[in-house]
C-alpha positions in Angstrom: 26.9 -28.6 -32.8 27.6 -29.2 -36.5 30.7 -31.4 -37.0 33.9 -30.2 -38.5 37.3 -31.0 -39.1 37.6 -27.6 -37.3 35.6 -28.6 -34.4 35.5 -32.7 -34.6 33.4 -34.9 -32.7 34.5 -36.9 -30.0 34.0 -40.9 -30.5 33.7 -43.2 -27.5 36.7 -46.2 -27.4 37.0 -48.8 -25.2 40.8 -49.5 -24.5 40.6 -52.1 -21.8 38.3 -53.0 -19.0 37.7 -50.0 -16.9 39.3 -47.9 -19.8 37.8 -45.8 -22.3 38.4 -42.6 -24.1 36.9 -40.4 -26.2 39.0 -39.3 -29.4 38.9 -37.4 -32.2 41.4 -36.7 -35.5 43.2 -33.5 -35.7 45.3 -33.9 -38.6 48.0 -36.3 -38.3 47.2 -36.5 -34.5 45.2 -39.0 -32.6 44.1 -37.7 -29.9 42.0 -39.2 -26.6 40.5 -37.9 -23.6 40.8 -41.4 -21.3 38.8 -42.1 -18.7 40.8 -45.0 -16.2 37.8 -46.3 -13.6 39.3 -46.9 -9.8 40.9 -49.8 -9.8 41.1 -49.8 -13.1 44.6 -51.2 -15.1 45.9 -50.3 -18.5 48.3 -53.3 -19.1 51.5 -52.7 -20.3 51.6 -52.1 -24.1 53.8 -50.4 -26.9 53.3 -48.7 -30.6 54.8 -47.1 -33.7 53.3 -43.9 -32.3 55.0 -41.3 -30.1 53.0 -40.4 -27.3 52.7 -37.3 -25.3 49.9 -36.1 -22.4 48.9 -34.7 -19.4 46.7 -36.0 -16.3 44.1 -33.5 -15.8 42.2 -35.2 -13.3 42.3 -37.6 -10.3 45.6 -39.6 -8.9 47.3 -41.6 -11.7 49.9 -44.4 -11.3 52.1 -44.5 -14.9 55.0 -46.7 -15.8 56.7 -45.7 -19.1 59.8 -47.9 -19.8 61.4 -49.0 -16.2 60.5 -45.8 -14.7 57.4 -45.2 -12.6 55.3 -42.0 -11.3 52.4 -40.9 -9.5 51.1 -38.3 -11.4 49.3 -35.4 -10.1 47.0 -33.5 -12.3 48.4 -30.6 -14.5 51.8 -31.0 -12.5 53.4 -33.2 -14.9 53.7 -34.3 -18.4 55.1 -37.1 -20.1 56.1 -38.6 -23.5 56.6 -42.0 -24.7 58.6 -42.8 -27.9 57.8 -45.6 -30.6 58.4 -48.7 -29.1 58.6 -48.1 -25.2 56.1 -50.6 -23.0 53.8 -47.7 -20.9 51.5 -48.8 -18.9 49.2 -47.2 -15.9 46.6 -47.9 -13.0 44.2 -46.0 -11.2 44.8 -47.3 -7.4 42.4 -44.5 -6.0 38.4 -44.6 -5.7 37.9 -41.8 -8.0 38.0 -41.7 -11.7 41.1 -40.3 -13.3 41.4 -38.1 -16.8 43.9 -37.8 -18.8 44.4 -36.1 -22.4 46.8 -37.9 -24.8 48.7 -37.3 -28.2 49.4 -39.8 -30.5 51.3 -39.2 -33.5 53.9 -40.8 -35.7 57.0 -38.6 -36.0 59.5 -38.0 -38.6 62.7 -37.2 -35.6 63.9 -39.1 -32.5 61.6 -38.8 -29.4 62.3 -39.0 -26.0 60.8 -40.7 -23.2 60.1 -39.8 -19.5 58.5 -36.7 -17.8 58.5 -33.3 -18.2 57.7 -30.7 -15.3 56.2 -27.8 -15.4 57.9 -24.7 -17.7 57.2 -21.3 -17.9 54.3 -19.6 -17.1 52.7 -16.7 -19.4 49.8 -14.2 -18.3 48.7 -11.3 -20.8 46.9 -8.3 -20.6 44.1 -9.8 -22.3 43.6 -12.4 -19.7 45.1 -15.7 -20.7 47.3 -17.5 -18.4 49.1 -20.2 -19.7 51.6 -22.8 -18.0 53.3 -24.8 -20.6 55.1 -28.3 -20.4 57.6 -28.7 -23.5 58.7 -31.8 -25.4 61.2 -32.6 -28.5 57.9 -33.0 -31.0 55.3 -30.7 -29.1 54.3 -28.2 -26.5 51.5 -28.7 -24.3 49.7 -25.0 -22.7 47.2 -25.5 -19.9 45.6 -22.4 -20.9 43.5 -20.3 -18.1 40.9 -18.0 -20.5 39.6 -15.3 -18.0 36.3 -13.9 -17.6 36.1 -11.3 -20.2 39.1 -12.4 -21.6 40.2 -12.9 -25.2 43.0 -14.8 -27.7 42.7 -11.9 -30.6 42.9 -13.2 -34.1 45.9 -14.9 -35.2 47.6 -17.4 -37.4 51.1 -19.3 -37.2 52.9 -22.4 -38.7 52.2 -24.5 -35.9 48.9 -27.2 -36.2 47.3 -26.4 -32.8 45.1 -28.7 -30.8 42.4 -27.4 -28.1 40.1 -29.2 -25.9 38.0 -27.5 -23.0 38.8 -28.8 -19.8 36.2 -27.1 -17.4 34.6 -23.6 -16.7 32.8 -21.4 -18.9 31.8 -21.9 -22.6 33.1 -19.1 -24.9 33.0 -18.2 -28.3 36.0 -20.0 -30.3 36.1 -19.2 -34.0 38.2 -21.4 -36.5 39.0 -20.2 -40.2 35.6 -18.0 -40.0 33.7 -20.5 -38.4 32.5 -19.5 -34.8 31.3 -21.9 -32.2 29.9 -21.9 -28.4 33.4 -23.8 -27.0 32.3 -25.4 -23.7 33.6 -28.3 -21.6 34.2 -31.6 -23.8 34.1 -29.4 -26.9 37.8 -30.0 -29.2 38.8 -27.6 -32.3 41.4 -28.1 -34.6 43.6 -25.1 -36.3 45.5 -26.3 -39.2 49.3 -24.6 -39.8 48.3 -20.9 -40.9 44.5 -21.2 -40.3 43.2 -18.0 -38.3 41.9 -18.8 -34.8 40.7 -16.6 -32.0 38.3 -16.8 -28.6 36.1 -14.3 -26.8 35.0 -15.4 -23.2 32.2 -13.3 -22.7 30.8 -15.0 -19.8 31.6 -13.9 -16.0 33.6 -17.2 -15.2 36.9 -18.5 -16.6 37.6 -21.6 -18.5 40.0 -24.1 -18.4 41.8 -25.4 -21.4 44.1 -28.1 -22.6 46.1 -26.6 -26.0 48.6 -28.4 -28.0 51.0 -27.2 -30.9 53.4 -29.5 -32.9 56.0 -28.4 -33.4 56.0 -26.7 -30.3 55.4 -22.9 -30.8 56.6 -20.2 -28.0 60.0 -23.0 -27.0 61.6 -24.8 -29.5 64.5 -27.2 -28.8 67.7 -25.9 -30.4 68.8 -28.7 -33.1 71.9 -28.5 -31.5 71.0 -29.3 -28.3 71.5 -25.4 -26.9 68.6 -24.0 -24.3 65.0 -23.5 -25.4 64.6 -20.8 -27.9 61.6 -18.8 -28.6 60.0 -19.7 -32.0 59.8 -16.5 -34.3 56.5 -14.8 -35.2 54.8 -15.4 -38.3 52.9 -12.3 -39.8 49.4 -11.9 -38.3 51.1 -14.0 -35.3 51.4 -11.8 -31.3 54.2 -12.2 -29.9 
């Protein structure tokens, strides 16, 4: 695959003993795929970063500030501010993966963890299930057999990274790739973006936009609104 900003390569990191990710740029965004072995201990640790993610895979013990959780995968999110010690362990005998954000942000952030929000299908067979946080939105997105994501842009940077399943064709800014399993993209704010899953199984997708795009905490603390379309942007 020829490298991009667009569609970056993943680099291999070594975070502790038993601990590694693989992570790649996306603007202002760090972000890592992290891989905790069984048995495995990420000490605690803090940063000028906020911090968001999602366990996608495996049993995950994580302590963010005084509170602590066993995370299931795609059940729960969570989100760290600047500053708060986090720290996790893997007390099962099976690898765990998890998919994190790492960004320094201009706002206060929150800490703690974030359920699972709404859920989304369209006709054109995406189902999404989204988990929503003061800087960001995370969308586990579902791309169906034959579905599609027609072409769109918006004022949101978004962040995608194929989970499992089928490859499909993902196209940034004019620039088409096979998208398959391990494979990240990057859209810039206002950069056109669409997939076609031509294949006969679905795919499974991790999807991030900051700001977040389809809820957007009210400034003044009122219910989640819906963010409003940009031009060339479905509803």
């Amino acid at each position: 695959m020829t490298v991009t900003t667009m569609f970056p390569q993943l680099r291999s990191v070594e975070l502790a003993e038993g601990v590694r990710a693989r992570a790649f740029a996306a603007g202002e965004t760090l972000v890592q795929v992290v891989e905790i072995a069984p048995g495995a201990v990420l000490p605690p640790h803090s940063h000028d970063e906020a911090q968001a993610g999602i366990l996608v895979s495996g049993r995950l013990t994580l302590l963010i500030g005084e509170e602590e959780r066993v995370m299931e995968p795609l059940r729960t999110a969570y989100m760290i501010a600047p500053g708060v010690p986090h720290a996790a362990r893997n007390p099962t005998s099976e690898p765990t993966v998890s998919i994190d954000l790492k960004r320094l942000v201009d706002r206060p952030c929150s800490s703690g963890f974030i359920e699972l929000g709404d859920r989304k299908k369209t006709k054109l067979g995406l189902f999404n299930e989204f988990f929503v946080g003061d800087w960001f939105e995370i969308m586990i997105s579902t791309l169906e057999a034959g579905g599609q994501m027609p072409d769109h842009r918006h004022r949101h940077e978004q962040i995608g990274y194929v989970i499992g399943g089928a490859a499909y064709r993902m196209t940034v800014g004019g620039e088409e790739h096979e998208h398959g399993p391990g494979d990240a993209y990057y859209a810039a704010p206002m950069v056109s973006h669409s997939a076609v899953n031509d294949s006969a199984e679905s795919s499974l997708n991790f999807v991030a936009f900051i700001p977040p795009r389809y809820h957007r905490p009210a400034d003044d603390g009122s219910p989640l609104l819906a963010s409003v379309p940009t031009a060339g942007e479905p509803a």
